[in-house]
C-alpha positions as CSV (number, residue, x, y, z in Angstrom):
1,X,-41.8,81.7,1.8
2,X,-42.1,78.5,0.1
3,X,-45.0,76.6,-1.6
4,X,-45.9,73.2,-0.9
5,X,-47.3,71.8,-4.6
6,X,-49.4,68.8,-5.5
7,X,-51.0,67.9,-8.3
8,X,-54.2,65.6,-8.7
9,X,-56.2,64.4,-11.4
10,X,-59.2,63.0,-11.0
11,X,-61.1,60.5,-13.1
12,X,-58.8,58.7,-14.6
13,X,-60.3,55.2,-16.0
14,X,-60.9,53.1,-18.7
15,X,-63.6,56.0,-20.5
16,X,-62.2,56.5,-24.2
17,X,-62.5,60.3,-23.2
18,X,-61.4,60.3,-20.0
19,X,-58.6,57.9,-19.8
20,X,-54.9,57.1,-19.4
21,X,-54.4,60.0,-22.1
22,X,-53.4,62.6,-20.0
23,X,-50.7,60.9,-18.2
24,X,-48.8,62.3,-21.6
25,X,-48.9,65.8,-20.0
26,X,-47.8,64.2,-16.8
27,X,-44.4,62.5,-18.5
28,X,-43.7,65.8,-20.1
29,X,-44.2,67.5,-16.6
30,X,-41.6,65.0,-15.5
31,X,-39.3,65.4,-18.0
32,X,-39.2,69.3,-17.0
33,X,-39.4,69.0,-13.5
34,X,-38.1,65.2,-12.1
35,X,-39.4,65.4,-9.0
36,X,-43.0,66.2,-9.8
37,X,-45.8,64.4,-8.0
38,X,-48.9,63.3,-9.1
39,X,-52.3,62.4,-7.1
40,X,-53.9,60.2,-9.5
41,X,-57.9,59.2,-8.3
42,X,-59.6,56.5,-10.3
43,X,-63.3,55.2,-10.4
44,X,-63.2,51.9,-10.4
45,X,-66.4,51.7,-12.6
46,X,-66.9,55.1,-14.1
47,X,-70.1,55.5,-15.6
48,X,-71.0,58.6,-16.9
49,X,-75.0,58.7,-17.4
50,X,-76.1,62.7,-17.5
51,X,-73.9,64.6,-19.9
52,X,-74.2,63.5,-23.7
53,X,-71.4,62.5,-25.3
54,X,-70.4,61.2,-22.4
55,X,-72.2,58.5,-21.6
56,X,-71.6,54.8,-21.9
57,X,-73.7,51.4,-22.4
58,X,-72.9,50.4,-18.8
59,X,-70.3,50.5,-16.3
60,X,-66.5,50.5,-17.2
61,X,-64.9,48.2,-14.6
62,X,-61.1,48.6,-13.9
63,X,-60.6,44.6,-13.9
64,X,-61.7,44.1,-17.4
65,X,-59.7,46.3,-19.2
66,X,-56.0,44.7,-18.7
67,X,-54.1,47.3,-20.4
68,X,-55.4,50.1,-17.9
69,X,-54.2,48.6,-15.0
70,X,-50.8,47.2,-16.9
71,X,-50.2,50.9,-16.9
72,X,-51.4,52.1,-13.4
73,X,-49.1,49.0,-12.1
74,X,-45.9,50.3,-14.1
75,X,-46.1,54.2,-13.0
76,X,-43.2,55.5,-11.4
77,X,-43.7,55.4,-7.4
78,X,-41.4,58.6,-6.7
79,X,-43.8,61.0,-9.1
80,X,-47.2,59.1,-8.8
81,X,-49.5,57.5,-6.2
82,X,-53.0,56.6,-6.9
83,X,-56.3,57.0,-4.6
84,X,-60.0,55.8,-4.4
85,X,-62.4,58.2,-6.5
86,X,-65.7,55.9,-6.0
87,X,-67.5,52.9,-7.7
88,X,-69.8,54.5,-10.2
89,X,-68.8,58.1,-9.6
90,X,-72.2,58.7,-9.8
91,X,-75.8,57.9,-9.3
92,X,-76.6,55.8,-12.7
93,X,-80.5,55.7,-11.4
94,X,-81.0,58.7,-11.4
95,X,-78.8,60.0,-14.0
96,X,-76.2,62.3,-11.8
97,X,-73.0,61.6,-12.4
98,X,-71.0,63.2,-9.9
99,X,-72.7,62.6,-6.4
100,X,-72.3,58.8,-5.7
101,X,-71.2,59.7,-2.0
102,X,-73.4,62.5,-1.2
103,X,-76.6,62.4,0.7
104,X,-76.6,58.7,1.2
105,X,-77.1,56.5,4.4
106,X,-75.1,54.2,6.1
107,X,-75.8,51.3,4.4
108,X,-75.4,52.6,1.1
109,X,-71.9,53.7,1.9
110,X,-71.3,50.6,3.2
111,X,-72.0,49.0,-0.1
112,X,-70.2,51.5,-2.5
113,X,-67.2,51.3,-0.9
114,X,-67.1,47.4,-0.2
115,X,-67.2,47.3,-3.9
116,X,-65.0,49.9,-5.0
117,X,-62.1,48.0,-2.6
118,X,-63.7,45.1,-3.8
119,X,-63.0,46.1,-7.4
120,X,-59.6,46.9,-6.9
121,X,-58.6,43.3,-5.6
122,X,-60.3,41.9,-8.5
123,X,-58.3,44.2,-11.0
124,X,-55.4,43.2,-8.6
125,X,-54.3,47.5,-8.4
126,X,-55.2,47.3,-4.5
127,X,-51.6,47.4,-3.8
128,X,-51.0,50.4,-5.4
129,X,-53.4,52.7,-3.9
130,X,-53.0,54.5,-1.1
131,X,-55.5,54.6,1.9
132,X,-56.8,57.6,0.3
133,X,-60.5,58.9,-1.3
134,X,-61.1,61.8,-3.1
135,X,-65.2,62.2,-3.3
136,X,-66.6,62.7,-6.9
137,X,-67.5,66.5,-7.1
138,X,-65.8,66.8,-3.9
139,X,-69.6,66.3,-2.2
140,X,-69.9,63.5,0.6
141,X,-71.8,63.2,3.5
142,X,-70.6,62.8,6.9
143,X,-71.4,59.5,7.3
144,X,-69.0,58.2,4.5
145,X,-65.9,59.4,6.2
146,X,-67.0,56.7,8.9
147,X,-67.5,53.9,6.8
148,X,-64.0,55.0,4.7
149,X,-62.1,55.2,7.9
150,X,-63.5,51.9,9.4
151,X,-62.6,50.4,5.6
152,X,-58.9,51.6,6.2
153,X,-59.0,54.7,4.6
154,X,-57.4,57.6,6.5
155,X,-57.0,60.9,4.1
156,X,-59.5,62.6,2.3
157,X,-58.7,64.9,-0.3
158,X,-61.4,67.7,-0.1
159,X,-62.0,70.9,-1.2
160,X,-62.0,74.6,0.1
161,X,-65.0,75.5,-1.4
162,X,-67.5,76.9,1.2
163,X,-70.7,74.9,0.0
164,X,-68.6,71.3,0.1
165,X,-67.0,72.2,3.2
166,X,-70.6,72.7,4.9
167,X,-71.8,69.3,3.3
168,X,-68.7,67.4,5.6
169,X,-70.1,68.6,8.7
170,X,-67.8,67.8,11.7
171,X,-65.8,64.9,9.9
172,X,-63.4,67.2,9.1
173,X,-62.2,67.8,12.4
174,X,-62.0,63.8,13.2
175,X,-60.2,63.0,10.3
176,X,-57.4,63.5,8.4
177,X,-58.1,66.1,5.6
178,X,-56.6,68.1,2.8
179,X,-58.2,70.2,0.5
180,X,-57.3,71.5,-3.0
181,X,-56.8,75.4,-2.9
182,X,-57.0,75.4,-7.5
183,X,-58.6,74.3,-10.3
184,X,-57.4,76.3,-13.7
185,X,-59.3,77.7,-15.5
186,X,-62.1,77.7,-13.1
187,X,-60.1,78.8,-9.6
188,X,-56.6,79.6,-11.3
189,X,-53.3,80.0,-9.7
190,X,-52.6,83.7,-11.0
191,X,-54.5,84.2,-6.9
192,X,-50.8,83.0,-5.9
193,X,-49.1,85.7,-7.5
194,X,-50.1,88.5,-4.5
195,X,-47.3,87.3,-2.7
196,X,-46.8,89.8,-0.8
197,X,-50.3,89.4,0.4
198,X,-50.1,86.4,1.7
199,X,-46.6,86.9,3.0
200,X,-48.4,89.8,5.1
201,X,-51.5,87.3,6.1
202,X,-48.9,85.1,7.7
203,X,-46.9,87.4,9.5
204,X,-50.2,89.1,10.8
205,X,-50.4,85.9,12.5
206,X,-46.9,85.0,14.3
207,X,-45.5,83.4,11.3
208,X,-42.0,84.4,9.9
209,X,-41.1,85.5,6.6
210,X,-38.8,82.3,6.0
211,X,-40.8,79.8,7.6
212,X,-44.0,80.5,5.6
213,X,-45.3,77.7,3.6
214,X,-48.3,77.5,1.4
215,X,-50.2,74.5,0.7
216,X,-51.0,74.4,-3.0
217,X,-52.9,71.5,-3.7
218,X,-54.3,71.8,-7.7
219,X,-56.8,69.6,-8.9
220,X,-57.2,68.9,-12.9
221,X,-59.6,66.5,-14.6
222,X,-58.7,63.1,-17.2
223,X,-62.2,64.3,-18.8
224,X,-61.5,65.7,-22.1
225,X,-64.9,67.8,-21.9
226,X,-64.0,69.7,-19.4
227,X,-61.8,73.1,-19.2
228,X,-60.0,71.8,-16.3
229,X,-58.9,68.8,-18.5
230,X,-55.4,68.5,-18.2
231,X,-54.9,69.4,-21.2
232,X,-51.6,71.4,-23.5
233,X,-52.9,74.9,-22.1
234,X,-53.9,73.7,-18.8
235,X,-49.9,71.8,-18.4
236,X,-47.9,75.1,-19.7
237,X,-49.9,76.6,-16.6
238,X,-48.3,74.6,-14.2
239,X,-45.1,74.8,-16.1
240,X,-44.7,78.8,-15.7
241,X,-46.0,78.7,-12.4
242,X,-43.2,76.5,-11.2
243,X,-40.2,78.2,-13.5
244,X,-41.5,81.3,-12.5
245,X,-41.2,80.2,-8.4
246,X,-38.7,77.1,-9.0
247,X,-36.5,78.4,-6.0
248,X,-39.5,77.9,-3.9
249,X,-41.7,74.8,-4.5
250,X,-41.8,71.7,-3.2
251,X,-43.3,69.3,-4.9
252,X,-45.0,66.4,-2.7
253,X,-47.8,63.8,-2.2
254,X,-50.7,64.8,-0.4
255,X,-50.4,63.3,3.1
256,X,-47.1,65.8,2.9
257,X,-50.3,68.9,3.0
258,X,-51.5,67.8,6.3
Protein backbone atom coordinates (compact mmCIF):
# COMPACT_ATOMS: atom_id res chain seq x y z
CA UNK A 1 0.00 0.00 0.00
CA UNK A 2 1.26 3.35 -0.78
CA UNK A 3 -0.05 6.88 -0.28
CA UNK A 4 -0.09 9.37 -2.87
CA UNK A 5 0.47 12.97 -0.82
CA UNK A 6 -0.17 16.59 -1.73
CA UNK A 7 -0.26 19.37 0.01
CA UNK A 8 -2.25 22.72 -0.83
CA UNK A 9 -2.62 25.93 0.81
CA UNK A 10 -5.01 28.11 -0.11
CA UNK A 11 -5.18 31.84 0.15
CA UNK A 12 -2.05 32.92 -0.11
CA UNK A 13 -1.87 36.85 -1.13
CA UNK A 14 -0.75 40.00 -0.30
CA UNK A 15 -3.25 40.12 3.33
CA UNK A 16 -0.81 41.06 6.25
CA UNK A 17 -2.57 37.97 7.93
CA UNK A 18 -2.80 35.80 5.39
CA UNK A 19 0.31 36.12 3.32
CA UNK A 20 3.66 34.72 2.12
CA UNK A 21 4.21 33.89 5.94
CA UNK A 22 3.55 30.45 5.85
CA UNK A 23 5.80 29.47 3.09
CA UNK A 24 8.32 29.37 6.35
CA UNK A 25 6.63 26.05 7.40
CA UNK A 26 6.79 25.06 3.84
CA UNK A 27 10.94 25.60 3.66
CA UNK A 28 11.17 23.77 6.89
CA UNK A 29 8.97 20.91 5.29
CA UNK A 30 11.54 20.99 2.58
CA UNK A 31 14.42 20.84 4.49
CA UNK A 32 12.95 17.57 6.17
CA UNK A 33 11.55 16.04 3.34
CA UNK A 34 13.33 17.38 -0.27
CA UNK A 35 10.94 16.20 -2.35
CA UNK A 36 7.83 17.79 -0.84
CA UNK A 37 5.22 19.39 -3.03
CA UNK A 38 3.22 22.12 -2.56
CA UNK A 39 -0.27 23.38 -4.25
CA UNK A 40 -0.08 26.93 -3.62
CA UNK A 41 -3.78 28.82 -4.65
CA UNK A 42 -3.72 32.63 -4.69
CA UNK A 43 -6.59 35.25 -5.03
CA UNK A 44 -5.58 37.59 -7.12
CA UNK A 45 -7.44 40.41 -5.15
CA UNK A 46 -8.30 38.97 -1.83
CA UNK A 47 -10.70 41.01 -0.03
CA UNK A 48 -11.96 39.81 3.00
CA UNK A 49 -15.27 41.79 3.95
CA UNK A 50 -17.31 39.57 6.69
CA UNK A 51 -15.09 38.44 9.41
CA UNK A 52 -13.65 41.34 11.69
CA UNK A 53 -10.28 41.62 11.99
CA UNK A 54 -10.07 40.56 8.80
CA UNK A 55 -11.18 42.88 6.70
CA UNK A 56 -9.44 45.47 4.52
CA UNK A 57 -10.14 49.07 2.98
CA UNK A 58 -10.50 47.57 -0.55
CA UNK A 59 -9.16 44.97 -2.67
CA UNK A 60 -5.43 43.71 -2.38
CA UNK A 61 -4.33 43.24 -6.08
CA UNK A 62 -1.37 40.88 -6.75
CA UNK A 63 0.16 43.47 -9.38
CA UNK A 64 0.68 46.17 -6.82
CA UNK A 65 2.44 44.63 -4.32
CA UNK A 66 6.02 43.74 -6.14
CA UNK A 67 7.60 41.99 -3.43
CA UNK A 68 4.69 39.21 -3.43
CA UNK A 69 5.05 38.28 -6.71
CA UNK A 70 9.17 38.62 -6.56
CA UNK A 71 8.58 35.72 -4.30
CA UNK A 72 5.95 33.60 -6.10
CA UNK A 73 8.36 34.08 -9.34
CA UNK A 74 11.53 32.66 -7.30
CA UNK A 75 9.79 29.40 -5.64
CA UNK A 76 11.40 26.30 -6.44
CA UNK A 77 9.44 24.55 -9.45
CA UNK A 78 10.32 20.84 -8.21
CA UNK A 79 8.40 21.43 -4.57
CA UNK A 80 5.82 24.26 -5.68
CA UNK A 81 3.27 25.10 -8.30
CA UNK A 82 0.72 27.70 -8.02
CA UNK A 83 -3.14 27.70 -9.09
CA UNK A 84 -6.08 30.18 -9.54
CA UNK A 85 -8.15 30.69 -6.18
CA UNK A 86 -10.56 33.58 -7.62
CA UNK A 87 -10.59 37.49 -8.07
CA UNK A 88 -12.15 38.74 -4.85
CA UNK A 89 -12.56 35.38 -3.12
CA UNK A 90 -15.68 36.62 -2.18
CA UNK A 91 -18.82 38.52 -2.65
CA UNK A 92 -17.60 42.19 -1.32
CA UNK A 93 -21.50 43.41 -1.92
CA UNK A 94 -22.80 41.51 0.08
CA UNK A 95 -20.29 40.91 2.57
CA UNK A 96 -19.46 36.93 2.08
CA UNK A 97 -16.22 36.19 1.72
CA UNK A 98 -15.86 32.80 0.60
CA UNK A 99 -18.54 32.22 -2.27
CA UNK A 100 -17.30 34.36 -5.24
CA UNK A 101 -17.99 31.30 -7.64
CA UNK A 102 -21.06 29.91 -6.29
CA UNK A 103 -24.53 30.42 -7.35
CA UNK A 104 -23.68 32.91 -10.08
CA UNK A 105 -24.72 32.97 -13.87
CA UNK A 106 -22.88 32.83 -16.89
CA UNK A 107 -22.03 36.15 -17.38
CA UNK A 108 -20.81 36.77 -14.00
CA UNK A 109 -18.37 33.91 -14.29
CA UNK A 110 -17.39 35.16 -17.35
CA UNK A 111 -16.27 38.37 -15.78
CA UNK A 112 -14.55 36.99 -12.61
CA UNK A 113 -12.46 34.99 -14.27
CA UNK A 114 -11.48 37.29 -17.31
CA UNK A 115 -10.17 39.41 -14.54
CA UNK A 116 -8.60 37.06 -12.33
CA UNK A 117 -6.34 35.78 -15.70
CA UNK A 118 -6.51 39.27 -16.41
CA UNK A 119 -4.81 40.17 -13.11
CA UNK A 120 -2.21 37.68 -13.32
CA UNK A 121 -0.83 39.15 -16.72
CA UNK A 122 -0.80 42.46 -15.27
CA UNK A 123 1.28 41.17 -12.06
CA UNK A 124 3.22 39.29 -14.96
CA UNK A 125 2.87 35.65 -12.45
CA UNK A 126 0.66 34.17 -15.44
CA UNK A 127 3.48 31.98 -16.37
CA UNK A 128 3.74 30.43 -13.31
CA UNK A 129 0.42 29.12 -12.77
CA UNK A 130 -0.88 26.14 -13.75
CA UNK A 131 -4.21 25.73 -15.66
CA UNK A 132 -5.55 24.98 -12.42
CA UNK A 133 -8.67 26.61 -9.90
CA UNK A 134 -9.30 25.72 -6.70
CA UNK A 135 -13.03 27.44 -5.74
CA UNK A 136 -13.03 29.63 -2.59
CA UNK A 137 -14.86 27.44 0.18
CA UNK A 138 -14.63 24.75 -2.30
CA UNK A 139 -18.46 25.97 -3.53
CA UNK A 140 -18.92 26.63 -7.41
CA UNK A 141 -21.67 26.24 -9.62
CA UNK A 142 -21.71 24.15 -12.62
CA UNK A 143 -21.63 26.64 -14.87
CA UNK A 144 -18.03 28.00 -13.83
CA UNK A 145 -16.36 24.82 -14.75
CA UNK A 146 -17.53 25.85 -18.36
CA UNK A 147 -16.36 29.13 -18.52
CA UNK A 148 -12.82 27.86 -16.58
CA UNK A 149 -12.43 25.17 -19.08
CA UNK A 150 -13.26 27.44 -22.19
CA UNK A 151 -10.56 30.05 -20.41
CA UNK A 152 -7.96 27.12 -20.49
CA UNK A 153 -8.33 25.82 -17.33
CA UNK A 154 -8.44 22.03 -17.13
CA UNK A 155 -8.16 20.74 -13.26
CA UNK A 156 -10.15 21.58 -10.53
CA UNK A 157 -9.20 20.94 -7.10
CA UNK A 158 -12.44 20.09 -5.15
CA UNK A 159 -13.49 18.61 -2.29
CA UNK A 160 -15.07 15.32 -0.88
CA UNK A 161 -17.42 16.85 1.18
CA UNK A 162 -20.94 15.60 0.40
CA UNK A 163 -22.79 19.16 0.40
CA UNK A 164 -19.93 20.74 -2.23
CA UNK A 165 -19.91 17.72 -4.22
CA UNK A 166 -23.91 18.09 -4.79
CA UNK A 167 -23.38 21.97 -5.54
CA UNK A 168 -20.89 20.68 -8.87
CA UNK A 169 -23.66 18.83 -10.39
CA UNK A 170 -22.58 16.82 -13.45
CA UNK A 171 -19.24 18.86 -14.09
CA UNK A 172 -17.52 16.53 -12.27
CA UNK A 173 -17.91 13.84 -14.60
CA UNK A 174 -16.87 16.22 -17.76
CA UNK A 175 -13.94 17.46 -16.27
CA UNK A 176 -10.95 16.79 -14.83
CA UNK A 177 -11.21 16.72 -10.93
CA UNK A 178 -9.42 16.06 -7.71
CA UNK A 179 -10.58 16.43 -4.43
CA UNK A 180 -8.84 17.02 -1.06
CA UNK A 181 -9.62 13.92 1.27
CA UNK A 182 -7.99 16.38 4.84
CA UNK A 183 -8.02 19.41 6.49
CA UNK A 184 -6.31 19.17 10.20
CA UNK A 185 -7.71 19.94 12.65
CA UNK A 186 -11.10 20.06 11.13
CA UNK A 187 -11.00 16.53 8.97
CA UNK A 188 -7.50 15.22 10.40
CA UNK A 189 -5.31 12.58 8.97
CA UNK A 190 -5.30 10.25 12.23
CA UNK A 191 -8.65 8.69 9.68
CA UNK A 192 -5.42 7.26 7.67
CA UNK A 193 -4.15 5.35 10.43
CA UNK A 194 -6.87 2.29 10.03
CA UNK A 195 -4.79 0.91 7.59
CA UNK A 196 -5.81 -2.14 7.68
CA UNK A 197 -9.22 -0.87 6.85
CA UNK A 198 -8.66 0.50 3.95
CA UNK A 199 -6.16 -2.14 2.89
CA UNK A 200 -9.46 -4.48 3.32
CA UNK A 201 -11.77 -1.79 1.30
CA UNK A 202 -9.48 -2.22 -1.54
CA UNK A 203 -9.09 -5.80 -1.76
CA UNK A 204 -12.94 -6.16 -1.28
CA UNK A 205 -12.83 -4.61 -4.58
CA UNK A 206 -10.17 -6.52 -6.90
CA UNK A 207 -7.34 -4.53 -5.82
CA UNK A 208 -4.06 -6.05 -4.52
CA UNK A 209 -2.29 -5.57 -1.43
CA UNK A 210 0.82 -4.03 -3.24
CA UNK A 211 -0.73 -2.13 -5.78
CA UNK A 212 -3.02 -0.10 -3.54
CA UNK A 213 -2.61 3.59 -3.55
CA UNK A 214 -4.35 6.25 -1.67
CA UNK A 215 -4.84 9.58 -2.75
CA UNK A 216 -4.20 12.01 0.12
CA UNK A 217 -4.72 15.32 -1.01
CA UNK A 218 -4.51 17.83 2.39
CA UNK A 219 -5.65 21.23 2.24
CA UNK A 220 -4.24 24.01 4.88
CA UNK A 221 -5.10 27.69 4.97
CA UNK A 222 -2.25 31.07 4.67
CA UNK A 223 -5.13 32.66 7.04
CA UNK A 224 -3.62 33.10 10.38
CA UNK A 225 -7.33 33.01 11.97
CA UNK A 226 -8.10 29.97 11.16
CA UNK A 227 -7.19 26.30 12.88
CA UNK A 228 -6.31 24.96 9.63
CA UNK A 229 -3.69 27.77 9.30
CA UNK A 230 -0.62 26.20 8.51
CA UNK A 231 0.75 26.85 11.30
CA UNK A 232 3.86 25.13 13.91
CA UNK A 233 1.25 22.49 15.23
CA UNK A 234 -0.53 22.14 12.05
CA UNK A 235 3.35 21.41 10.08
CA UNK A 236 4.62 18.78 12.97
CA UNK A 237 1.22 17.03 11.69
CA UNK A 238 2.35 16.41 8.44
CA UNK A 239 5.83 15.81 9.60
CA UNK A 240 4.84 12.57 11.89
CA UNK A 241 2.48 11.51 9.40
CA UNK A 242 5.11 11.17 6.74
CA UNK A 243 8.17 9.75 9.24
CA UNK A 244 5.76 7.59 10.55
CA UNK A 245 4.78 6.07 6.72
CA UNK A 246 8.16 7.49 4.98
CA UNK A 247 8.49 3.99 3.21
CA UNK A 248 5.22 4.62 1.64
CA UNK A 249 4.43 8.21 0.42
CA UNK A 250 4.81 9.76 -2.54
CA UNK A 251 4.85 13.07 -2.59
CA UNK A 252 3.31 14.79 -5.96
CA UNK A 253 1.40 17.69 -7.62
CA UNK A 254 -2.04 17.40 -8.02
CA UNK A 255 -2.70 16.46 -11.66
CA UNK A 256 -0.46 13.30 -10.36
CA UNK A 257 -4.18 12.51 -8.07
CA UNK A 258 -6.23 12.09 -11.19
Amino acid sequence: MKYKLNISIDDVSPHPRSSTKVLDRCYELIDDFPEIKFSLFIPMAYWRTGRRGTTTSGPLFVSKDPEFCKIIKELPSENFELGYHGFFHGKPNEKIDNDELYNINKKQADRIFSKMIQEARRAKIDKCFKPMIRPPNWKMSPICFDVANDMGINLFALTNIKNRIEGYGDSINKYNCVYSDYSPPNRNMDLLDNEEQIIKTHEDNGINRDDIVVNCGVVFHACEWLKNYLDIENTDVIRKFVNKHKEKVEFCFLEDLL
